[in-house]
N, C-alpha and C positions, 0 to 999 in steps of 0.2 A: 504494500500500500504506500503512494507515494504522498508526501507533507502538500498540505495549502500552498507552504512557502516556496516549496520547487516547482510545483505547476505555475505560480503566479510568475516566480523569477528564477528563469532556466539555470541562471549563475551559479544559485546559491545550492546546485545540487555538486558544484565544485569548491566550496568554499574551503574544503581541507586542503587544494592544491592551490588557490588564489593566496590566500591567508600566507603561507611560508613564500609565496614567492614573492609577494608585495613586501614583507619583512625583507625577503634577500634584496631588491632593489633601494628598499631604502637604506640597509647597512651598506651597501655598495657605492648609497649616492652620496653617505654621510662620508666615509671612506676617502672618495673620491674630492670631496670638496676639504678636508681635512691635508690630505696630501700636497693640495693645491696652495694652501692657507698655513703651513707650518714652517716659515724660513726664521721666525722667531724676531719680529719686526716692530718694534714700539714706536710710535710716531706721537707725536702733538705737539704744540706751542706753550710759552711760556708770555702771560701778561704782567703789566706791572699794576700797581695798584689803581693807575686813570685806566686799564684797560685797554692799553697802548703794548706792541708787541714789546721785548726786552730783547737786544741782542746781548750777546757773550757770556750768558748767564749759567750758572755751571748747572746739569741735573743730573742727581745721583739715581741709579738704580739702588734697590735693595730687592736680595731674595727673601723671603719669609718664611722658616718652615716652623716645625711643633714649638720652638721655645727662643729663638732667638731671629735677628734681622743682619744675614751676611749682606755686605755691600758685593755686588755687582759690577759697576763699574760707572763713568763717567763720562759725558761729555757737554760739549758749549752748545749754545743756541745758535742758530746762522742771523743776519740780518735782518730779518724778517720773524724773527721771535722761535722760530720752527728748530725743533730737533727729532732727532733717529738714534736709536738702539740696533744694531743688526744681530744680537747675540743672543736674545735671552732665550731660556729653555725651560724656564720655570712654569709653573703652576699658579704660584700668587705670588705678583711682585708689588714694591711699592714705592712711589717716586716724587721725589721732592727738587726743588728749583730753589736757586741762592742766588742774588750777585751783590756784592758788597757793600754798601754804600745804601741799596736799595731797603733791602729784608731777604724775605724766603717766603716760600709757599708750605701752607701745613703738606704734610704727608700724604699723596693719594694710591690710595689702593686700586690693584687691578687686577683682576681673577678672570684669564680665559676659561672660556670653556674646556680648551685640552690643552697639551704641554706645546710650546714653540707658536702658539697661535698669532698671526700676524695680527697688534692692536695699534689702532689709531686712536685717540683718547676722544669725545666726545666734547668736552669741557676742557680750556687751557689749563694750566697750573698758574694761579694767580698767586703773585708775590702782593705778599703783605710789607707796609712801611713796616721798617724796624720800630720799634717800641709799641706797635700795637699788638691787640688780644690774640 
């Protein structure tokens, strides 16, 4: 005796063989875009407190793991306020922006999805004037 459900919708008398195959195409497409997207790529800009880009402004990586915050490594800002990481491989890192005279930017945390995930930051890293909160 065949279901309501498979006379109405001939499909669903396949759904044992749809079901793993539509799972295999999406781990394949997640896969596929994962491989595409892992060269380990941090990008954003650094503002100052008018909101105005900051050149030469140093930003430090940090990795984060269970108990402590290893640094990572460093670099400037280009003219244009804009900086590039090409190395990270972490999981959750977190980055903060200095230039002297100016202040620093609190700490921003970044959590890809997977490990080497290429991030462009959404929000700049805004330096705060020295002496403020």
């Amino acid at each position: 005796m065949r279901s309501r459900l498979s006379s109405v919708i001939p499909i669903a008398r396949h759904r044992f063989v749809l079901v793993p195959v539509l799972i295999a195409i999406v781990m394949l497409a997640w896969n596929l875009y994962v491989a595409a997207h892992n060269d380990g790529i941090v990008r954003g800009e650094v503002v100052g407190p008018d909101g105005r880009p900051v050149a030469g402004a140093t930003v430090r990586m940090m990795e984060q793991n269970f108990t402590t915050n290893a640094d990572r490594g460093q670099t400037m800002t280009h003219d244009d306020g804009s900086f590039e990481f090409t190395d990270n491989r972490s999981h959750y890192i977190q980055l903060r922006a200095e230039k002297p005279g100016l202040g620093r930017s609190p700490l921003v945390e970044v959590r890809p999805y997977f490990r080497a995930q290429n991030v462009t930051l959404k929000e700049p890293l805004r330096i705060q004037a020295e002496g403020s909160g």
